[in-house]
C-alpha positions as CSV (number, residue, x, y, z in Angstrom):
1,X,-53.8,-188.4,89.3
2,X,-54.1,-191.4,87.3
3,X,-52.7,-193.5,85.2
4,X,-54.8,-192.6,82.3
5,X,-54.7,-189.2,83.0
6,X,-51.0,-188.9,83.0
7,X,-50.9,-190.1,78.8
8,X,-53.8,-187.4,78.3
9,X,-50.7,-184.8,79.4
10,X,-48.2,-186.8,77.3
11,X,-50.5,-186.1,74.8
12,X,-49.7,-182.4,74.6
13,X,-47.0,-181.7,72.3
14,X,-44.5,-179.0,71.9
15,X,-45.0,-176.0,70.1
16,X,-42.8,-173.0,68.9
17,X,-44.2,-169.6,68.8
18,X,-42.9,-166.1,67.7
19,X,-45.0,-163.8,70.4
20,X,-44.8,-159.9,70.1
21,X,-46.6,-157.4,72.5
22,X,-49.3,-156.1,71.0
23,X,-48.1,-152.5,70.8
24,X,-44.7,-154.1,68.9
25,X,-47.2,-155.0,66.4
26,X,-46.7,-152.5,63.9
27,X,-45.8,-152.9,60.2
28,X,-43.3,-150.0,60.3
29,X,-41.3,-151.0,63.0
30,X,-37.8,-152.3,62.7
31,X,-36.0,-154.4,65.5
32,X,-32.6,-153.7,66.1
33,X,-31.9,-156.6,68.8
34,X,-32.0,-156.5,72.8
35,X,-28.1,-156.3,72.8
36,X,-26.6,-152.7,72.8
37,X,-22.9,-154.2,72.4
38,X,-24.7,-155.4,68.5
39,X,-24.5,-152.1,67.1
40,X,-23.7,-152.9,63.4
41,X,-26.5,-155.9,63.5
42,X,-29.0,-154.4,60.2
43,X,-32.6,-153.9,61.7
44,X,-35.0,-156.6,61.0
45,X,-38.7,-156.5,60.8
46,X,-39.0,-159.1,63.4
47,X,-38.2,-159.2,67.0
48,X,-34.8,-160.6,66.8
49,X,-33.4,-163.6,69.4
50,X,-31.2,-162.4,72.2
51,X,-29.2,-164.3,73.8
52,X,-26.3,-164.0,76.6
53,X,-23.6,-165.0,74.6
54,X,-24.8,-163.3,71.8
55,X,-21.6,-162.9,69.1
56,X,-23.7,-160.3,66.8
57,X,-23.6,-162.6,64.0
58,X,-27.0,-163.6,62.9
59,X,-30.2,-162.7,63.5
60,X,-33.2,-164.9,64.3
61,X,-36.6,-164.1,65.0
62,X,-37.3,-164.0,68.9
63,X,-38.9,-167.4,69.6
64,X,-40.3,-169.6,72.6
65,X,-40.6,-173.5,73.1
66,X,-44.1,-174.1,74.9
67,X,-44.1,-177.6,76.5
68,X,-46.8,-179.4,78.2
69,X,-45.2,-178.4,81.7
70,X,-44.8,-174.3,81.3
71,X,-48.2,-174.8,79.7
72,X,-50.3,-176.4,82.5
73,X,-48.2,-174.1,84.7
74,X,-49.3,-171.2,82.7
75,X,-53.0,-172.5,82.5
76,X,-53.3,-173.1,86.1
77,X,-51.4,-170.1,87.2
78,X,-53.8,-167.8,85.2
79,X,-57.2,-170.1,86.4
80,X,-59.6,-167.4,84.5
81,X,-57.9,-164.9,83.7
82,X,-56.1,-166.8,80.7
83,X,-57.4,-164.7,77.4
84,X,-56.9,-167.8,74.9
85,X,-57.4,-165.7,72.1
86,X,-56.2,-162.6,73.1
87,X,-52.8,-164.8,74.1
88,X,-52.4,-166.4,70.7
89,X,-52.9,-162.8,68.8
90,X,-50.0,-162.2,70.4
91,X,-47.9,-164.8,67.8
92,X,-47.0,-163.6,64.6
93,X,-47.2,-167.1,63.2
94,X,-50.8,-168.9,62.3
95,X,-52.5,-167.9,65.7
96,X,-54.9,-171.3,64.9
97,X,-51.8,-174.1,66.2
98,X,-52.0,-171.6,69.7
99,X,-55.8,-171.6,70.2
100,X,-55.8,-175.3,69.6
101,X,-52.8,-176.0,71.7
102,X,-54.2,-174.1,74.5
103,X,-57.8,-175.2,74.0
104,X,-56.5,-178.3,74.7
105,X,-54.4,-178.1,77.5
106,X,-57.4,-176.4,79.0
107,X,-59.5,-179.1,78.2
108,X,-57.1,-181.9,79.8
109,X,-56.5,-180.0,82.9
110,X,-60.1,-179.6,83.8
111,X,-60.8,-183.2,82.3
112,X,-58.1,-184.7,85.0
113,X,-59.3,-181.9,87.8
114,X,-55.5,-180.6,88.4
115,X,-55.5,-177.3,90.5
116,X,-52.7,-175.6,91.8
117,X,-52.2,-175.1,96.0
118,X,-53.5,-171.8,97.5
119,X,-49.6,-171.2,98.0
120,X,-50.1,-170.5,94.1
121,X,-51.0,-167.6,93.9
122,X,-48.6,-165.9,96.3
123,X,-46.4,-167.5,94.1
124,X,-48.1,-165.5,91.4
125,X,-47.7,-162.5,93.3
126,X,-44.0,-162.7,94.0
127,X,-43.5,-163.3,90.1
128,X,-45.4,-160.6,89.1
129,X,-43.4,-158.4,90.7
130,X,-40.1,-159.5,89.5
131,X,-42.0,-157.5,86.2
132,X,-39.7,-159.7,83.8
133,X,-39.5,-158.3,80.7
134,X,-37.8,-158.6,77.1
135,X,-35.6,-155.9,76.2
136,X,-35.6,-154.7,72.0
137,X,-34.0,-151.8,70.5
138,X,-35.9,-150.6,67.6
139,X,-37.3,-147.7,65.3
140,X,-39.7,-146.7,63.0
141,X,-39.6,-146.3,59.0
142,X,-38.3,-144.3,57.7
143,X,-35.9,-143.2,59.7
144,X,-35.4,-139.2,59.3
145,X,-31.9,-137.9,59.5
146,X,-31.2,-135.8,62.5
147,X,-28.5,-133.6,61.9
């Protein structure tokens, strides 16, 4: 890689996004938080922040820092398989910053030719099948008594 091609990655800024699976997507669901110790915490109508050393005192809507390295990872990782708009439906913010933020990391990493090693996507494989996943306790409204 070059020298010139290395400020083209500087280039890339941070960005924050609030992403929701798409079936979490509905306007009467209320998040309760991924802690079960938190059971006083009021539902929210956002996916609420979990953390380990979560006290139960606030909520915060559940939130990610994409930087120019877990996005080039993420780019190359999924080759062709990355949905650009499909992935930035998935933020409950302005999807537009997303499309343009990955647009561009896109454009950069095909602009400077970087590929990941065939070891990749074994790599890929063995992460996949940790099946990470975010855990959220939540409900529907209205709630109906069961007595």
């Amino acid at each position: 890689m070059l020298e010139r091609d290395a400020g083209q990655l500087d280039s890339i800024p941070m960005m924050d996004m609030q992403p929701v699976p798409a079936n979490w997507q509905n306007p009467i669901q209320e998040f309760g938080g991924g802690n079960p110790m938190c059971v006083l915490q009021p539902a929210a109508t956002y996916v609420q922040q979990f953390f380990f050393y979560d006290a139960c005192g606030t909520t915060v809507p559940f939130s990610l820092t994409v930087t120019m390295y877990s996005t080039l990872f993420a780019s190359l990782t999924m080759a062709t398989n990355l949905d650009i708009q499909s992935t930035c439906r998935l933020a409950t913010t302005d999807p537009h910053p997303c499309v343009e933020h990955l647009e561009t990391v896109r454009r950069i990493a095909t602009t400077v030719g970087l590929t990941l090693p065939q070891s990749a996507s074994s790599t890929r494989a063995a992460i996949d099948a940790l099946d990470i996943a975010i855990a959220q306790y939540a409900t529907t409204t209205p709630q109906v008594e069961i007595s």
